[in-house]
Backbone as XML, in Angstrom:
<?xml version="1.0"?>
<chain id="A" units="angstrom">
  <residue number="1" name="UNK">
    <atom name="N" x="123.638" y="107.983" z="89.108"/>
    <atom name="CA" x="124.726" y="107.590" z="88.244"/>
    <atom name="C" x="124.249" y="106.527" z="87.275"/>
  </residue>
  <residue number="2" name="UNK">
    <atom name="N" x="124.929" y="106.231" z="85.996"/>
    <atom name="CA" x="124.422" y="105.654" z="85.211"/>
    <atom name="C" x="125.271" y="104.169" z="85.292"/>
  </residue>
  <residue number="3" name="UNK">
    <atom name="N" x="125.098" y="103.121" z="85.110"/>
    <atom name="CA" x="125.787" y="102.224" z="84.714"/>
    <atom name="C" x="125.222" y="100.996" z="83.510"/>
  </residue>
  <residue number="4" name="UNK">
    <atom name="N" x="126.134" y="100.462" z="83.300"/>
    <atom name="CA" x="126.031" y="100.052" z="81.632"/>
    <atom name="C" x="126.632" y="98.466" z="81.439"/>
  </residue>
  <residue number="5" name="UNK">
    <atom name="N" x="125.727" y="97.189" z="81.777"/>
    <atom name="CA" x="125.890" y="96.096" z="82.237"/>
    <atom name="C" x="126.070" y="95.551" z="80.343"/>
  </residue>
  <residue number="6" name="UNK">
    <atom name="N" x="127.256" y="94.981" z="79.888"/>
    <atom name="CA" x="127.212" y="94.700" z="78.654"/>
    <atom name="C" x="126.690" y="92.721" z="78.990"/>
  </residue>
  <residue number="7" name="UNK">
    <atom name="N" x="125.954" y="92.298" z="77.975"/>
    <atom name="CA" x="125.847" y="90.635" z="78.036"/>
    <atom name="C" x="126.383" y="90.190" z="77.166"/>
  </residue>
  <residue number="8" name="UNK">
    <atom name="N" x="127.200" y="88.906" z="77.222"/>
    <atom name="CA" x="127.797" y="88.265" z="76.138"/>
    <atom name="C" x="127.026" y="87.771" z="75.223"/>
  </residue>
  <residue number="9" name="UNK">
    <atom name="N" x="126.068" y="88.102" z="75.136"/>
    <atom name="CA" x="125.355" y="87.776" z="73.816"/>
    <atom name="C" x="125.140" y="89.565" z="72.994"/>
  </residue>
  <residue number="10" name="UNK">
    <atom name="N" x="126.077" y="90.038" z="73.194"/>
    <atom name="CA" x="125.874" y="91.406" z="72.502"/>
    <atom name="C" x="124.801" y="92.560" z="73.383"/>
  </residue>
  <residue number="11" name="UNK">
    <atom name="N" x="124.092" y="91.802" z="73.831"/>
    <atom name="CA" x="123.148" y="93.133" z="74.244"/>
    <atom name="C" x="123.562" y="94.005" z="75.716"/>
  </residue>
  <residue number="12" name="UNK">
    <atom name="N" x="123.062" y="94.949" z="75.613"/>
    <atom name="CA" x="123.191" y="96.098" z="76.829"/>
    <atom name="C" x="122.574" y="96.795" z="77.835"/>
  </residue>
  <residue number="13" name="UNK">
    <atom name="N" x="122.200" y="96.712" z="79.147"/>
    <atom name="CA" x="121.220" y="96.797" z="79.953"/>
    <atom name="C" x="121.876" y="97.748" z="80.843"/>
  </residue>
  <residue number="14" name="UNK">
    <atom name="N" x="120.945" y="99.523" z="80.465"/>
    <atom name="CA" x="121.860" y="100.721" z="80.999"/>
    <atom name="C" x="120.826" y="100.828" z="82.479"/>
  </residue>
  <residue number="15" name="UNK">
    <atom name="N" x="121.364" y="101.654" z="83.156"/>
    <atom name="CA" x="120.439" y="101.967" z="84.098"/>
    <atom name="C" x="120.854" y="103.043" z="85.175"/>
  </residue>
  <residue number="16" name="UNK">
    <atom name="N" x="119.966" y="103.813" z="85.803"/>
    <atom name="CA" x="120.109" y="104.986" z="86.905"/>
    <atom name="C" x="120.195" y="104.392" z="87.875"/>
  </residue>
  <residue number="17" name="UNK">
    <atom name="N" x="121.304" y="104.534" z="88.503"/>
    <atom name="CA" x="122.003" y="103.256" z="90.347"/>
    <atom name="C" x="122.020" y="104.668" z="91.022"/>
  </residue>
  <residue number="18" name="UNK">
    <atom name="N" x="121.086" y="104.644" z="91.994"/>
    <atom name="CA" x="121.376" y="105.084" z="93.299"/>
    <atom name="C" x="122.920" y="104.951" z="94.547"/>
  </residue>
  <residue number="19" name="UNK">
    <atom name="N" x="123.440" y="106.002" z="94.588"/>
    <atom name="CA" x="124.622" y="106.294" z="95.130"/>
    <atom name="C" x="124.088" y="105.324" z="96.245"/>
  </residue>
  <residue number="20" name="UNK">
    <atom name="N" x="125.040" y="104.350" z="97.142"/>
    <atom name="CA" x="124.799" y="104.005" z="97.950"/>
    <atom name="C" x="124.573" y="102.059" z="97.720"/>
  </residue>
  <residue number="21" name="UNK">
    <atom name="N" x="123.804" y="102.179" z="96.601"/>
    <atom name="CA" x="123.219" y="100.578" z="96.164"/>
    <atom name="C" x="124.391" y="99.680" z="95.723"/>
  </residue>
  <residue number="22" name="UNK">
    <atom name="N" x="124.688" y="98.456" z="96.294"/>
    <atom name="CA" x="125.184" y="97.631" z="95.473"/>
    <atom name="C" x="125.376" y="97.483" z="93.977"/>
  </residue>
  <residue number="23" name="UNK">
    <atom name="N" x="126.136" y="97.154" z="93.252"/>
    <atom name="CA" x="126.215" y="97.310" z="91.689"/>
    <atom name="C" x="125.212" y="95.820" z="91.738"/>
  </residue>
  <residue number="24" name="UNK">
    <atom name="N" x="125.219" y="94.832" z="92.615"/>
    <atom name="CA" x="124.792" y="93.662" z="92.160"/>
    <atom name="C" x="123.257" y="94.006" z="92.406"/>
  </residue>
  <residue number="25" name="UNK">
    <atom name="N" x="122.666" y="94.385" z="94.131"/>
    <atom name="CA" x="121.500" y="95.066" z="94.205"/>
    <atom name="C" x="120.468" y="96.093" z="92.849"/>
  </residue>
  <residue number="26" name="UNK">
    <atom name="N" x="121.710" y="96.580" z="92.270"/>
    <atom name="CA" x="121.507" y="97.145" z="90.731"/>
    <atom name="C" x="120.370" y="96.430" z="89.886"/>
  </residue>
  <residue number="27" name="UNK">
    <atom name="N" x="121.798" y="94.971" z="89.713"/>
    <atom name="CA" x="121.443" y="94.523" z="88.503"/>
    <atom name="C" x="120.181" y="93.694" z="88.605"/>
  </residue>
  <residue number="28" name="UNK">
    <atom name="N" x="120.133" y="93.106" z="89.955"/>
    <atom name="CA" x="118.978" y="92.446" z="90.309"/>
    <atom name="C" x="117.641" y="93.734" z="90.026"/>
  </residue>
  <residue number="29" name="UNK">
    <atom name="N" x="117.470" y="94.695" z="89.984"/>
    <atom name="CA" x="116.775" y="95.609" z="90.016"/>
    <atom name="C" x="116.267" y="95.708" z="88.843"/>
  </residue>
  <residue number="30" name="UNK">
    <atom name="N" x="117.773" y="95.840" z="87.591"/>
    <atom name="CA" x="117.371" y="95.665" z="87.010"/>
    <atom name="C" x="117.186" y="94.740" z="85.597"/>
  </residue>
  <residue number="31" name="UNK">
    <atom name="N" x="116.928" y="93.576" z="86.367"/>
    <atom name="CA" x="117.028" y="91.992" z="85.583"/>
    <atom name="C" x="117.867" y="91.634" z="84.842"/>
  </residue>
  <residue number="32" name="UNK">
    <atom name="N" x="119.411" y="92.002" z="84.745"/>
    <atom name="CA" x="120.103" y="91.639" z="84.391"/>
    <atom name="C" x="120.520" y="90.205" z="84.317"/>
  </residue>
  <residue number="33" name="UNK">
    <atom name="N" x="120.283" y="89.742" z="82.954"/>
    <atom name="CA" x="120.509" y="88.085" z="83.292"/>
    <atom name="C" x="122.167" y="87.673" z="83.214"/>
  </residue>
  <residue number="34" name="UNK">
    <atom name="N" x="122.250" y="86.581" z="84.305"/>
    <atom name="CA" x="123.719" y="86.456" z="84.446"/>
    <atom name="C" x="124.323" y="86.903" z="85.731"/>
  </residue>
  <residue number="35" name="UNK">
    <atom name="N" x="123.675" y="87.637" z="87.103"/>
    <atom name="CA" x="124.040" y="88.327" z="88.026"/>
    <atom name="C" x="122.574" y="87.461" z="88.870"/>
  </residue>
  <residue number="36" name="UNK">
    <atom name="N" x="122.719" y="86.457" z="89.938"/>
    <atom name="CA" x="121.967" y="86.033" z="90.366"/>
    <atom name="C" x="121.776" y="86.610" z="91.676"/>
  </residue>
  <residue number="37" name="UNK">
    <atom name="N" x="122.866" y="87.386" z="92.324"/>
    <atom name="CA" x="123.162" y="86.671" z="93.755"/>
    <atom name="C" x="122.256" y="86.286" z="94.738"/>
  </residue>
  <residue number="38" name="UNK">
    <atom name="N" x="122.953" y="84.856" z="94.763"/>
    <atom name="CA" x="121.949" y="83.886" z="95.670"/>
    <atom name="C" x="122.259" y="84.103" z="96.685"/>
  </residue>
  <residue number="39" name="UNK">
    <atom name="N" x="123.316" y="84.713" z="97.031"/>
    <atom name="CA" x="123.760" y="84.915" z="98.891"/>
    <atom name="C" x="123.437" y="86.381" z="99.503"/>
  </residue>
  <residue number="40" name="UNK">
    <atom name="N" x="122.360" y="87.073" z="98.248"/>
    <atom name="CA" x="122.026" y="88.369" z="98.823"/>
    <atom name="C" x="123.046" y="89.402" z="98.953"/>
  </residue>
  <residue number="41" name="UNK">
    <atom name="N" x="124.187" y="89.560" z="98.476"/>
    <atom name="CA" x="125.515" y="89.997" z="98.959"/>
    <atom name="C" x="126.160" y="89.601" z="99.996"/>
  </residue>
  <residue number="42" name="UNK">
    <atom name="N" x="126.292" y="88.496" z="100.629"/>
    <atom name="CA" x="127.160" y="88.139" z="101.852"/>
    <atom name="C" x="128.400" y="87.985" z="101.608"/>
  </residue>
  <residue number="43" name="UNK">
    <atom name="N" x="128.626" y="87.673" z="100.238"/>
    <atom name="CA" x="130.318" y="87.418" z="99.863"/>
    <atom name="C" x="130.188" y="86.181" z="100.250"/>
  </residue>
  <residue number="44" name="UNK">
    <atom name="N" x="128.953" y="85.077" z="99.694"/>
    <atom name="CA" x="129.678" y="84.058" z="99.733"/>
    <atom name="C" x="128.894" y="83.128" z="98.940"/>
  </residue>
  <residue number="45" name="UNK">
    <atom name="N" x="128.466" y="83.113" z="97.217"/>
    <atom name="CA" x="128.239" y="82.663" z="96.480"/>
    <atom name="C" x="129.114" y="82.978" z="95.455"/>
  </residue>
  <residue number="46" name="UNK">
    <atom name="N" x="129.448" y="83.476" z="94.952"/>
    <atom name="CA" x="130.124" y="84.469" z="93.559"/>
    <atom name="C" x="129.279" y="84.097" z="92.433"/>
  </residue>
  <residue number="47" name="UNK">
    <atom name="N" x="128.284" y="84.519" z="92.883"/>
    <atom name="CA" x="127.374" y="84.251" z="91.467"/>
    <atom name="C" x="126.760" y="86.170" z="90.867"/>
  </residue>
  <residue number="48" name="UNK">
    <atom name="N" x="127.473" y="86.685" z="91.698"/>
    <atom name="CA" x="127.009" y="87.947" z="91.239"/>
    <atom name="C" x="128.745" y="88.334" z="90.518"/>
  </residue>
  <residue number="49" name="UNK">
    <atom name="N" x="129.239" y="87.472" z="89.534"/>
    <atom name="CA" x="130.137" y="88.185" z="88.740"/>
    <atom name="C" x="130.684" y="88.865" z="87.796"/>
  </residue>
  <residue number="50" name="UNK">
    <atom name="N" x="131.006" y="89.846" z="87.417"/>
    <atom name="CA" x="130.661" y="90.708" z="86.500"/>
    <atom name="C" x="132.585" y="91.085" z="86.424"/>
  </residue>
  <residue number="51" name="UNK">
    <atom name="N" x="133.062" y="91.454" z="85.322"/>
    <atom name="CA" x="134.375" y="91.515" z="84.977"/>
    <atom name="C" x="134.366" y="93.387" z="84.318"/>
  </residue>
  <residue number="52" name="UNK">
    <atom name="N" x="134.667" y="93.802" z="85.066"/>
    <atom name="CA" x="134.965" y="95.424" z="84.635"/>
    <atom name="C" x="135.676" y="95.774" z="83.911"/>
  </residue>
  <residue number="53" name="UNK">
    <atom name="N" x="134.989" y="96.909" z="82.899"/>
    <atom name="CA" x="135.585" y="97.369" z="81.579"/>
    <atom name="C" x="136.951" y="97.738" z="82.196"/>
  </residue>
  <residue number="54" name="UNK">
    <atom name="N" x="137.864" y="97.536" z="81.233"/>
    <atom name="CA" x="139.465" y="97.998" z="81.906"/>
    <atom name="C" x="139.301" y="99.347" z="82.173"/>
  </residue>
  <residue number="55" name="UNK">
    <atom name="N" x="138.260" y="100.274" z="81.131"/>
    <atom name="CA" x="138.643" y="101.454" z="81.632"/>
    <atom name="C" x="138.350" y="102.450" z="82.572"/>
  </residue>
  <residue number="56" name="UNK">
    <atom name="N" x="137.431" y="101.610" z="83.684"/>
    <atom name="CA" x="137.174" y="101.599" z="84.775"/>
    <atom name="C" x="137.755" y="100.645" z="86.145"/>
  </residue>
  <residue number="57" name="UNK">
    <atom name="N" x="138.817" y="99.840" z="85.781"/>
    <atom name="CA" x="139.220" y="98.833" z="86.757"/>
    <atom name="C" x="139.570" y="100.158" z="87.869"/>
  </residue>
  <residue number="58" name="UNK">
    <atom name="N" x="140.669" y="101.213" z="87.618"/>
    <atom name="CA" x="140.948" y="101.932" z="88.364"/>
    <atom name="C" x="140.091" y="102.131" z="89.321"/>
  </residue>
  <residue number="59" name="UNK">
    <atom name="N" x="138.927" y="102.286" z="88.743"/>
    <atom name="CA" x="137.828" y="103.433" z="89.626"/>
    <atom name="C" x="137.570" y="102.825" z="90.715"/>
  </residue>
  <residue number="60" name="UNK">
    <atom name="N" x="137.352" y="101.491" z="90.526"/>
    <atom name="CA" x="136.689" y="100.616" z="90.840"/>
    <atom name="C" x="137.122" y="99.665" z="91.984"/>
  </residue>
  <residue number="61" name="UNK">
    <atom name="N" x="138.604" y="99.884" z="91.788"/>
    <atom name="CA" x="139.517" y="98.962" z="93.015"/>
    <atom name="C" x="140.067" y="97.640" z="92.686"/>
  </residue>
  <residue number="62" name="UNK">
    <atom name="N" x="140.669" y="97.132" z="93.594"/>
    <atom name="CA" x="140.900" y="95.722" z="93.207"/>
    <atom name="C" x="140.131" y="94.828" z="94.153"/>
  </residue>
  <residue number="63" name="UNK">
    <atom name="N" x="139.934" y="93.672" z="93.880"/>
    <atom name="CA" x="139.068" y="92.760" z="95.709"/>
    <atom name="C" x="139.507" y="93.003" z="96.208"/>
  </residue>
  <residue number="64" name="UNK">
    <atom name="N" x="139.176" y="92.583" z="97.770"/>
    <atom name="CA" x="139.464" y="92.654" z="98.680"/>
    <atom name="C" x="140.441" y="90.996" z="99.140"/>
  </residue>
  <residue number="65" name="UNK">
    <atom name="N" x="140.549" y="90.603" z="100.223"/>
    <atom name="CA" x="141.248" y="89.569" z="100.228"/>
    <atom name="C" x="140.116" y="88.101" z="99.991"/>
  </residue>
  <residue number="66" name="UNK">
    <atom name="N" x="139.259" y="88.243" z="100.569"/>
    <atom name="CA" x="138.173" y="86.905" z="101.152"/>
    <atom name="C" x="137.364" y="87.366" z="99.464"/>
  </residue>
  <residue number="67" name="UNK">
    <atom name="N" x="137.176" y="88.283" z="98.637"/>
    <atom name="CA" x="136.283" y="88.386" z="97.319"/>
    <atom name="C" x="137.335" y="87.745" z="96.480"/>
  </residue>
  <residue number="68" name="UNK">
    <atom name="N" x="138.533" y="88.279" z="96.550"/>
    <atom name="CA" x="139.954" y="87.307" z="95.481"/>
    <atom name="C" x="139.719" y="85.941" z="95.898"/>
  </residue>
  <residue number="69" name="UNK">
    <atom name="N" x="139.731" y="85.011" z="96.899"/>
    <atom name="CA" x="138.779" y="83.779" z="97.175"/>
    <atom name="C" x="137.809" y="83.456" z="96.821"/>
  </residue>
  <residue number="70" name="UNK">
    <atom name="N" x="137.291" y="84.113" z="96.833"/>
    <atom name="CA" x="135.854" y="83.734" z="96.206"/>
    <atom name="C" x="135.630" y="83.786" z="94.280"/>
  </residue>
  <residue number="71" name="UNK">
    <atom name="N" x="136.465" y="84.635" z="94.088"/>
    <atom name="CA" x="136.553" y="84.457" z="92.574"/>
    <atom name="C" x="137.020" y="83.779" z="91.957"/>
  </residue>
  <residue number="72" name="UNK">
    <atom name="N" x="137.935" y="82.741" z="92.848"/>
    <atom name="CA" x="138.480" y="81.646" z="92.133"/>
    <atom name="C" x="137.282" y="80.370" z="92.277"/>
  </residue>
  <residue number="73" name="UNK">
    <atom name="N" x="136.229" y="80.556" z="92.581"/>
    <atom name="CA" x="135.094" y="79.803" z="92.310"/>
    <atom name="C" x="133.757" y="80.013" z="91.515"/>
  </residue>
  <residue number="74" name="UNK">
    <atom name="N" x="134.279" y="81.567" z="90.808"/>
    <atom name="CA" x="132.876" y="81.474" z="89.613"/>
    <atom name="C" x="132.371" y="80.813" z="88.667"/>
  </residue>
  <residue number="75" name="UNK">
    <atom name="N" x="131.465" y="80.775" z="88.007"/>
    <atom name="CA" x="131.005" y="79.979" z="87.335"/>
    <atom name="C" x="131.340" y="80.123" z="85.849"/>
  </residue>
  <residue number="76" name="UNK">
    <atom name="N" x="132.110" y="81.527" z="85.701"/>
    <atom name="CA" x="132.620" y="81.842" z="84.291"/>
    <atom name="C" x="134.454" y="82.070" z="84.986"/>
  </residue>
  <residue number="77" name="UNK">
    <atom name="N" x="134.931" y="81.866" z="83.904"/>
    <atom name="CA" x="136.360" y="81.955" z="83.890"/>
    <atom name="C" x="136.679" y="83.366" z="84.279"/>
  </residue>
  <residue number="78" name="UNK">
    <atom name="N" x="137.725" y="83.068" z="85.389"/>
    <atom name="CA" x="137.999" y="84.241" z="86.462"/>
    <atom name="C" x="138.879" y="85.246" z="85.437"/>
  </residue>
  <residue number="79" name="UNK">
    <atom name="N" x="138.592" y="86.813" z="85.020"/>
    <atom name="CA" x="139.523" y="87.410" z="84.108"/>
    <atom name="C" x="140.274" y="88.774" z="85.354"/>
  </residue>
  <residue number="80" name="UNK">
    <atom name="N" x="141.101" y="89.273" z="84.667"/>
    <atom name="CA" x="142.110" y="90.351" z="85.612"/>
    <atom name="C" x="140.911" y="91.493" z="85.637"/>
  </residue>
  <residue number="81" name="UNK">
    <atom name="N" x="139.835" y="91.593" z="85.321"/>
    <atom name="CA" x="139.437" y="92.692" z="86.120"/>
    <atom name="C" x="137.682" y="92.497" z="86.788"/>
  </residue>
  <residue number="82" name="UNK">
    <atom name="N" x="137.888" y="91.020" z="86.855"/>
    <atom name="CA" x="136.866" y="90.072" z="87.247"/>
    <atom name="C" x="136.447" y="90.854" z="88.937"/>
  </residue>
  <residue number="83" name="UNK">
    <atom name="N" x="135.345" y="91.208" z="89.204"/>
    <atom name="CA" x="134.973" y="91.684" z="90.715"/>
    <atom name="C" x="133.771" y="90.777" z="90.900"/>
  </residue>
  <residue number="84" name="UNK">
    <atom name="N" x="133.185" y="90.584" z="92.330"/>
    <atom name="CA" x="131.990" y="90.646" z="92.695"/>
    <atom name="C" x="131.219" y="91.815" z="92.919"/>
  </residue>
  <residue number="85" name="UNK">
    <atom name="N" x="130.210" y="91.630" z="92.172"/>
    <atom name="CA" x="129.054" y="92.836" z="91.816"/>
    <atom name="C" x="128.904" y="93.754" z="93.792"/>
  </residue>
  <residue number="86" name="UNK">
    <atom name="N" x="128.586" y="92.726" z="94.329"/>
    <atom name="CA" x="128.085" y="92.710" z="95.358"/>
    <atom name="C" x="129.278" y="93.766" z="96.673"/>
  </residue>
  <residue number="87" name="UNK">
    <atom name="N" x="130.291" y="93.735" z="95.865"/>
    <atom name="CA" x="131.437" y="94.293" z="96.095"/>
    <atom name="C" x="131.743" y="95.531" z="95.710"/>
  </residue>
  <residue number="88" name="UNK">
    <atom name="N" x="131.022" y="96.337" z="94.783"/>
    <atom name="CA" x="131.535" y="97.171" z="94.508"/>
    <atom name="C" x="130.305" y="98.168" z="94.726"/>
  </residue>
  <residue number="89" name="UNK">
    <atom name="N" x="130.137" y="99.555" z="95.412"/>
    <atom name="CA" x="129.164" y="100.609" z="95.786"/>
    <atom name="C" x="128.627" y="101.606" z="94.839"/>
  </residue>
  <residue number="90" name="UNK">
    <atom name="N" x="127.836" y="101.736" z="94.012"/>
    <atom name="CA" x="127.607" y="102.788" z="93.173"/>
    <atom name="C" x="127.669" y="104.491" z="93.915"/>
  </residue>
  <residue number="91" name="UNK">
    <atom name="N" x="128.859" y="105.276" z="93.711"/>
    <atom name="CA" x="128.760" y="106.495" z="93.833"/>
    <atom name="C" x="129.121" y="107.282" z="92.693"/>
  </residue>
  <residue number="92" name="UNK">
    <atom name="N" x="128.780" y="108.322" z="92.974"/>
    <atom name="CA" x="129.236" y="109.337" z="91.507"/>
    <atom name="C" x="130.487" y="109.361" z="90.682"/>
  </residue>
  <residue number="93" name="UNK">
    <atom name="N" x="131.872" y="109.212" z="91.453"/>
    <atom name="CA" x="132.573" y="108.337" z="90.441"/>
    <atom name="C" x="132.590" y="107.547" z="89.909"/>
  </residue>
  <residue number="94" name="UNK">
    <atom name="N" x="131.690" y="106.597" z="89.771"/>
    <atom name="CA" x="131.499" y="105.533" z="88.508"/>
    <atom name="C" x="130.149" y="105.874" z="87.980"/>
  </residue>
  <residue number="95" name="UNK">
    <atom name="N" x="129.959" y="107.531" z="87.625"/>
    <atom name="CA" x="128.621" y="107.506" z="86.729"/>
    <atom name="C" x="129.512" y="107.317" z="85.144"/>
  </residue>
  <residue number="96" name="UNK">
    <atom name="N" x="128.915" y="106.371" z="84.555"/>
    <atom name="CA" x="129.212" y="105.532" z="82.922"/>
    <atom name="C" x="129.565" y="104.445" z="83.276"/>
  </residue>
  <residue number="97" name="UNK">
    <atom name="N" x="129.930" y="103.446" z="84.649"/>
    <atom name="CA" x="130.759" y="102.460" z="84.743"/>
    <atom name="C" x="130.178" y="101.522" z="83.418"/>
  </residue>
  <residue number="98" name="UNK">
    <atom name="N" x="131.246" y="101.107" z="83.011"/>
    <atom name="CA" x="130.986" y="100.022" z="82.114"/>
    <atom name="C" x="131.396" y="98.201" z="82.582"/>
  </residue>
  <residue number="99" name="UNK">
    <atom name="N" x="129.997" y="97.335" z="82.478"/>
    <atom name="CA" x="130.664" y="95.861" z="83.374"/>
    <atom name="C" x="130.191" y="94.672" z="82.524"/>
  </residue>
  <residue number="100" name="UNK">
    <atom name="N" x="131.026" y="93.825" z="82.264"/>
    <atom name="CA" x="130.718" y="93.346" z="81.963"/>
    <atom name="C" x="130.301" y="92.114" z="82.173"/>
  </residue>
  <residue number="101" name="UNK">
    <atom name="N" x="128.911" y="91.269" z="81.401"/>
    <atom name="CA" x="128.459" y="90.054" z="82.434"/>
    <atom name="C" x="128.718" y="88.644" z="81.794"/>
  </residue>
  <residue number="102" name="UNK">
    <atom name="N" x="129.833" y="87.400" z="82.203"/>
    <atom name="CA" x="130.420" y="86.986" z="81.898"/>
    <atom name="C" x="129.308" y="85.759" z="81.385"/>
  </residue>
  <residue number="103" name="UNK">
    <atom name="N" x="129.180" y="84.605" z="80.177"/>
    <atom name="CA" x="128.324" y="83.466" z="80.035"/>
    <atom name="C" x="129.316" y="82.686" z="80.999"/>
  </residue>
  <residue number="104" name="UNK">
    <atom name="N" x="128.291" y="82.414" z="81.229"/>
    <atom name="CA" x="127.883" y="81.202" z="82.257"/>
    <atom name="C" x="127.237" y="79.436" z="81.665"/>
  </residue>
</chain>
């Protein structure tokens, strides 16, 4: 599946995600700057945050209860379709996901 990490400085970092991989495991893959996670995915840094194109929020879900906690501590201003990377699973319904990676 493809996904499509936009940066607030305009630029765009596409890439082939293995069904199964973390979106954040992704981006670390593939150097996406702005997506650190320092907690490896444990759900408990929120430094892997990334705010999803609306026209994928559907696909995509809403947090969970303990990730809605945790997003009220990112390092960029929390928006309505704000997720942790680390949170969300690349499978074939989100081949195009579009995400976006918030300045920091």
């Amino acid at each position: 599946m493809r996904v499509t990490w936009k940066l607030a400085d305009g630029r765009e970092i596409a890439a082939e995600v293995e069904p199964g991989l973390s979106l954040m495991e992704a981006a670390l893959a593939n150097s996406v700057p702005g997506v650190i996670g320092e907690c490896g995915g444990c759900l408990s840094c929120a430094t892997c945050h990334v705010v999803v194109d609306p026209a994928w929020s559907d696909r995509t879900g809403a947090p969970g209860e303990f990730e809605d906690a945790m997003l009220d501590i990112t390092a960029a201003e929390r928006q309505p379709q704000s997720r942790l990377s680390c949170q969300i699973e690349a499978h074939p319904d989100l081949d195009g996901l579009v995400l976006h990676v918030p300045e920091t």
